[in-house]
Backbone as CSV, one residue per row, in Angstrom:
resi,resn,N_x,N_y,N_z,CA_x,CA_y,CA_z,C_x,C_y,C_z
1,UNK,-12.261,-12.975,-36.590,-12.358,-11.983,-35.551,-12.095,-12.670,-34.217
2,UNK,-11.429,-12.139,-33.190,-10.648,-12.724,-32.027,-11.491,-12.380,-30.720
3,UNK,-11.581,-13.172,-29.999,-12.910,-12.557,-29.068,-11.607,-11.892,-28.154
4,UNK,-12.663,-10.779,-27.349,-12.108,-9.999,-26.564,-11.269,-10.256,-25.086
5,UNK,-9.910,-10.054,-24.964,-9.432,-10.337,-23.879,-10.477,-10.662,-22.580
6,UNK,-10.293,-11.308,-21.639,-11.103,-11.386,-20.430,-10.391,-9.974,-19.069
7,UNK,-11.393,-9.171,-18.734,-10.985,-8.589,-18.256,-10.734,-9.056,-16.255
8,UNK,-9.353,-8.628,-16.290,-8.661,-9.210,-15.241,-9.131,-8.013,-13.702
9,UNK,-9.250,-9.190,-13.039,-9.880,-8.160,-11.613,-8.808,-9.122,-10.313
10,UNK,-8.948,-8.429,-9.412,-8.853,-9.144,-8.078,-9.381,-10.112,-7.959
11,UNK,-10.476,-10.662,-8.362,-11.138,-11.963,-8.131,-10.937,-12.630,-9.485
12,UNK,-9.843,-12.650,-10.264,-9.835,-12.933,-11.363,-8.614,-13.644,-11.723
13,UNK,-7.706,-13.108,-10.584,-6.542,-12.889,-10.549,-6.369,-14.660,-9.798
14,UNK,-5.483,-15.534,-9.928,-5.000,-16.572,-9.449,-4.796,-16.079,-8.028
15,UNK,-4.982,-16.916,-6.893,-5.130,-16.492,-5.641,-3.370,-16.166,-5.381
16,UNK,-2.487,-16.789,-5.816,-1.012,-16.389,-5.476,-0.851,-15.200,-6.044
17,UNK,-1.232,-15.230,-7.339,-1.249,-13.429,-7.818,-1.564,-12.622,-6.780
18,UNK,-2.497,-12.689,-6.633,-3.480,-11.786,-5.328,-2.849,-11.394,-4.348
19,UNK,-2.348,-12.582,-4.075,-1.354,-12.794,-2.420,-0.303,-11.911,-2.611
20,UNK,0.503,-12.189,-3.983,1.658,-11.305,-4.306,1.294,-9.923,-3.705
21,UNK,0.724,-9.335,-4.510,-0.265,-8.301,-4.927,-0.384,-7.157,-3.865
22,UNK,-0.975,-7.938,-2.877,-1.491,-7.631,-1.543,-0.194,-7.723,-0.698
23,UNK,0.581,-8.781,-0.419,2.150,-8.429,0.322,3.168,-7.592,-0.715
24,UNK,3.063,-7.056,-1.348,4.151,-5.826,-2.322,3.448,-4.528,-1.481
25,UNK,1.989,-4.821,-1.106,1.940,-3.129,-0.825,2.033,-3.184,0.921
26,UNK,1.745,-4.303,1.450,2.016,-4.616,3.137,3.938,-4.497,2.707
27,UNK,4.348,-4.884,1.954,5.925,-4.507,2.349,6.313,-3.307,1.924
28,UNK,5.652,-2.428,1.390,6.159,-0.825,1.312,5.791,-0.070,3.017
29,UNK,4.071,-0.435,3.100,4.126,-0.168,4.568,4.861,-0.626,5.805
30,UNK,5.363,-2.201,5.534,6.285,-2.132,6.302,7.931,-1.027,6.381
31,UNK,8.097,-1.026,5.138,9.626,-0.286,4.794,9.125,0.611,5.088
32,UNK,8.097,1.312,5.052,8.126,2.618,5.833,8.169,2.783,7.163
33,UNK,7.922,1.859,7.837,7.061,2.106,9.224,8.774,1.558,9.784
34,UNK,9.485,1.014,9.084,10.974,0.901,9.102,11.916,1.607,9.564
35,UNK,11.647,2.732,8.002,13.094,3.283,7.782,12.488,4.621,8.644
36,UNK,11.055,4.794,9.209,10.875,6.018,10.300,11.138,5.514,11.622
37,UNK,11.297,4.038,11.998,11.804,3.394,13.320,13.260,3.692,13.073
38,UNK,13.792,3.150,12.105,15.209,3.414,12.179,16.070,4.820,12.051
39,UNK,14.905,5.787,11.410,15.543,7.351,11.431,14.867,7.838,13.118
40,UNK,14.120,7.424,13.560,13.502,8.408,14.567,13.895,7.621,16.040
41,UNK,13.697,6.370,16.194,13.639,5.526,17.450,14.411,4.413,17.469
42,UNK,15.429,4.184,16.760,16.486,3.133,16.541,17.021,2.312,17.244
43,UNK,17.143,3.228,19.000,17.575,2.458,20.170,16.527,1.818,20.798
44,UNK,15.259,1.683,20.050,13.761,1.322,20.835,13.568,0.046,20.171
45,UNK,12.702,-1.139,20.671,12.446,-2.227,20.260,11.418,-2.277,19.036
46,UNK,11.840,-3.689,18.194,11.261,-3.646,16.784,9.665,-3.150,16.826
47,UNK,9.114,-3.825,17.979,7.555,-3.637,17.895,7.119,-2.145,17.830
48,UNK,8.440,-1.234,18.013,7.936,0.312,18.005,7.544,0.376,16.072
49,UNK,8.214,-0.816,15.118,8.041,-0.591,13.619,6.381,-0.837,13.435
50,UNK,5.723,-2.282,14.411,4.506,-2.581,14.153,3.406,-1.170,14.650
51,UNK,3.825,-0.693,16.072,3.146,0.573,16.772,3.388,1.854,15.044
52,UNK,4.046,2.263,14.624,4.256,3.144,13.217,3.283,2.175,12.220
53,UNK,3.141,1.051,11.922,2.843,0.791,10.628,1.440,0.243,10.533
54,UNK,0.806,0.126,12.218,-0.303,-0.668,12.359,-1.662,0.246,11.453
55,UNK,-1.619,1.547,11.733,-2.822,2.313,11.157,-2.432,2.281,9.543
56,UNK,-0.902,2.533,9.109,-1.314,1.767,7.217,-1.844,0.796,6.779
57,UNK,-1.256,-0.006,8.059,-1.656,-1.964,8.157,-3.250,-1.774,7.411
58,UNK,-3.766,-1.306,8.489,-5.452,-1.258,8.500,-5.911,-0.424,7.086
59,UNK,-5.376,0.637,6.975,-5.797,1.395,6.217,-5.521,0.231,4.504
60,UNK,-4.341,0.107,4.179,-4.274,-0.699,3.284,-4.939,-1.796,3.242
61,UNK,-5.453,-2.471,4.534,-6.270,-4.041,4.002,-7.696,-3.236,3.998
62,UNK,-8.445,-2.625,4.098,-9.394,-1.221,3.628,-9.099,-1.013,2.293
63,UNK,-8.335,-0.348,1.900,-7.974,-0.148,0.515,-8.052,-1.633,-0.454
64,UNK,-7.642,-2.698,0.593,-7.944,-3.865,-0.614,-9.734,-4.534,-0.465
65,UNK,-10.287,-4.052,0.483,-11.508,-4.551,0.613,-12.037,-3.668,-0.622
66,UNK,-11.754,-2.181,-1.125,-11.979,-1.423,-2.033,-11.829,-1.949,-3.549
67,UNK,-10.571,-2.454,-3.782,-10.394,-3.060,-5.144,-11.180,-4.372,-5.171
68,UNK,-11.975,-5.468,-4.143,-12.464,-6.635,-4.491,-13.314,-6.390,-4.888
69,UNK,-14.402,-4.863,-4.132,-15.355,-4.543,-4.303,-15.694,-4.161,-5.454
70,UNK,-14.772,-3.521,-5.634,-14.765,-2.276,-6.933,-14.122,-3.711,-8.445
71,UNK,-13.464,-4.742,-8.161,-13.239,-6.257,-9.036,-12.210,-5.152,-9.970
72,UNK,-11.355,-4.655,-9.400,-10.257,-3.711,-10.355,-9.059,-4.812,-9.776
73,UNK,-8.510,-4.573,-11.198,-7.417,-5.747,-11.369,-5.648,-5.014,-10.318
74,UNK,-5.525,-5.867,-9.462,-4.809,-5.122,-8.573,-3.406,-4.450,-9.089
75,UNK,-2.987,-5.103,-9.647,-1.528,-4.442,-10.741,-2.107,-3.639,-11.378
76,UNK,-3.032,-3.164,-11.561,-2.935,-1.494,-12.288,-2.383,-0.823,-11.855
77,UNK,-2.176,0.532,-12.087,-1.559,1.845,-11.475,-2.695,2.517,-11.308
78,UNK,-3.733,2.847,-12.046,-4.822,3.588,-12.495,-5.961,2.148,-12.595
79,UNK,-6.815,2.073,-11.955,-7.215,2.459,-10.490,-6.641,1.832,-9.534
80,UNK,-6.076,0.786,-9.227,-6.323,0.129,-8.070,-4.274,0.384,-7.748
81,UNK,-3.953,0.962,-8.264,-2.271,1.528,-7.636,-3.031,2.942,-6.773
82,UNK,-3.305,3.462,-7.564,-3.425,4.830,-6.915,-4.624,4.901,-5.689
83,UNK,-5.690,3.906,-5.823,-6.520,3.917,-4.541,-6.246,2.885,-3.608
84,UNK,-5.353,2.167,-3.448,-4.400,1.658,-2.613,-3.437,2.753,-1.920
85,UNK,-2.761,3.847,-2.370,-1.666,4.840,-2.220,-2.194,5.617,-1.822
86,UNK,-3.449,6.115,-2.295,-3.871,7.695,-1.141,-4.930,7.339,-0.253
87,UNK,-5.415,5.786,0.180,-6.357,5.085,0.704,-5.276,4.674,2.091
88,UNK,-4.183,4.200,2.075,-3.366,3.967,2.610,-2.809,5.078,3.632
89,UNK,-2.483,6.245,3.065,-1.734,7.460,3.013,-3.224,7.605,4.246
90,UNK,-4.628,8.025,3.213,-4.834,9.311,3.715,-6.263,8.538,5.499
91,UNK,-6.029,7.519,5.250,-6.666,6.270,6.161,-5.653,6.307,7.486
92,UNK,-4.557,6.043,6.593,-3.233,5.495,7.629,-3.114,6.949,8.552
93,UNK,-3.324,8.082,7.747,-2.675,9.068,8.884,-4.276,9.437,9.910
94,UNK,-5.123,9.420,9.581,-6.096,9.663,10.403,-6.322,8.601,11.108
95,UNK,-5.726,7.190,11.184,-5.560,6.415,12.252,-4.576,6.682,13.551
96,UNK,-3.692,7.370,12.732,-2.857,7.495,13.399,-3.088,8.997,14.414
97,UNK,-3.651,9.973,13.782,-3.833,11.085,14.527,-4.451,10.695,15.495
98,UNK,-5.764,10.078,15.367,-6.911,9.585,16.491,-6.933,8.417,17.723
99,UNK,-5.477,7.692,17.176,-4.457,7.595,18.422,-3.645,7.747,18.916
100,UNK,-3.597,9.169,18.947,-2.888,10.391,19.346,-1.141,10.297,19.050
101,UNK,-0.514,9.769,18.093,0.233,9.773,17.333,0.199,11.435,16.524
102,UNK,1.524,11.825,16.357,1.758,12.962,15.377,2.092,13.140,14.027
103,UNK,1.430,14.133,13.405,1.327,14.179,12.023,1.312,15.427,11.370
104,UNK,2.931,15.620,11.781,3.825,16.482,11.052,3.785,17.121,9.801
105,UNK,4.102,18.404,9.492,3.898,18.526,8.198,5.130,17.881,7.044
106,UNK,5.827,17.835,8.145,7.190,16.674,7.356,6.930,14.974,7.149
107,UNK,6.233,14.761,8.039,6.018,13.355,7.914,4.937,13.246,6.984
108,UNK,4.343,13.998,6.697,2.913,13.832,5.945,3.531,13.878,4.276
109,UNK,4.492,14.783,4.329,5.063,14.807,2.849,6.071,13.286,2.481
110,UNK,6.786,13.284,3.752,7.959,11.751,3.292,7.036,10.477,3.067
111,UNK,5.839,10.419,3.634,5.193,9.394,3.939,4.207,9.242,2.366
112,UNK,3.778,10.700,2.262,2.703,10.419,0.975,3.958,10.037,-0.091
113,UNK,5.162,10.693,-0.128,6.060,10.859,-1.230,6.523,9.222,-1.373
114,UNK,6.813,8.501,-0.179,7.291,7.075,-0.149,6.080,6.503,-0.708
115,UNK,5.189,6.200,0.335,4.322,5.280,-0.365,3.866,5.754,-1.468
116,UNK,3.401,6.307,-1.973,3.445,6.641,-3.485,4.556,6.118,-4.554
117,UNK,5.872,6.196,-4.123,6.837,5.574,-4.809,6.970,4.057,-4.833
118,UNK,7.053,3.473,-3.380,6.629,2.251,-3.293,5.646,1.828,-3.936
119,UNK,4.329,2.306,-3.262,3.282,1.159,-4.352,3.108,1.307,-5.820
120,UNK,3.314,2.709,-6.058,3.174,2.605,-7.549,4.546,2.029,-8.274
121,UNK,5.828,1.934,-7.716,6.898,1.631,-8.032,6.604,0.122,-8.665
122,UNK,6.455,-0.952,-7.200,6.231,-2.182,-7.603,5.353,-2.251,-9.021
123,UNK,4.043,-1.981,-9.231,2.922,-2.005,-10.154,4.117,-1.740,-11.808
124,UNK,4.293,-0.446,-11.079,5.386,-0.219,-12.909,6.428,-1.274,-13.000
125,UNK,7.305,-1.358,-11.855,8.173,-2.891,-12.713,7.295,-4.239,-13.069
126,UNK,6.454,-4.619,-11.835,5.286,-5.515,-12.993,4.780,-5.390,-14.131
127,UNK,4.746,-4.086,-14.368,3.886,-4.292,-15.792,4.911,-4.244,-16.949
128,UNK,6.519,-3.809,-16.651,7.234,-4.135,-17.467,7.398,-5.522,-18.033
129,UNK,7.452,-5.915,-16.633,8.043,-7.433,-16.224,7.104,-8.173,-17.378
130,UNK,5.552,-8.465,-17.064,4.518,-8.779,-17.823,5.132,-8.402,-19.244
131,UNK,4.966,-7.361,-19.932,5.448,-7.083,-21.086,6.414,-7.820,-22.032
């Protein structure tokens, strides 16, 4: 009889894992906070991408204080993809409302629809990859 896998968490995880982990979902928020600088304000300087991406910024390193807490293994999809993605989403836009930034009913859909694709995107080719 084979003893039971060790179950894998954020704190479980090799610290470069982690690191990975944690910059795959800081680079979806960046590509977003991007490709809405480059569709909306293009002729404006880069730091207008950090001013767009700073309240996901926050909201996502929040969302990862959530998975250390919670010791959920960060490459999941189910839990720690999806409470990264609407932790992000729904953090990031009430940062953003409350510094008086706008929050469109269009932006609220491209934004949940991206990051959602992004972070859960990365997680599914990892777990192929793994496979």
């Amino acid at each position: 009889m084979s003893s039971p896998t060790p179950r894998r968490t954020v704190a479980t995880l090799a610290p470069v894992h982690a690191g990975l982990c944690f910059a795959g979902d800081v680079v979806c928020v960046l590509l977003f906070a991007l490709g809405g600088h480059q569709s909306h304000e293009a002729s404006s300087s880069q730091l207008v991408t950090l001013r767009i991406a700073w309240p996901f910024l926050v909201a996502c390193a929040l969302a990862w204080l959530m998975l250390v807490w919670r010791s959920w293994d960060a490459r999941r999809i189910v839990p720690a993809g999806v409470t990264v993605w609407l932790t992000t989403f729904v953090v990031g836009m009430a940062l953003r409302l409350v510094s008086g930034r706008g929050v469109e009913l269009a932006f609220l859909i491209v934004s949940l629809v991206f990051l959602g694709l992004t972070m859960i995107g990365w997680r599914c080719a990892a777990g192929l990859r793994r496979r």
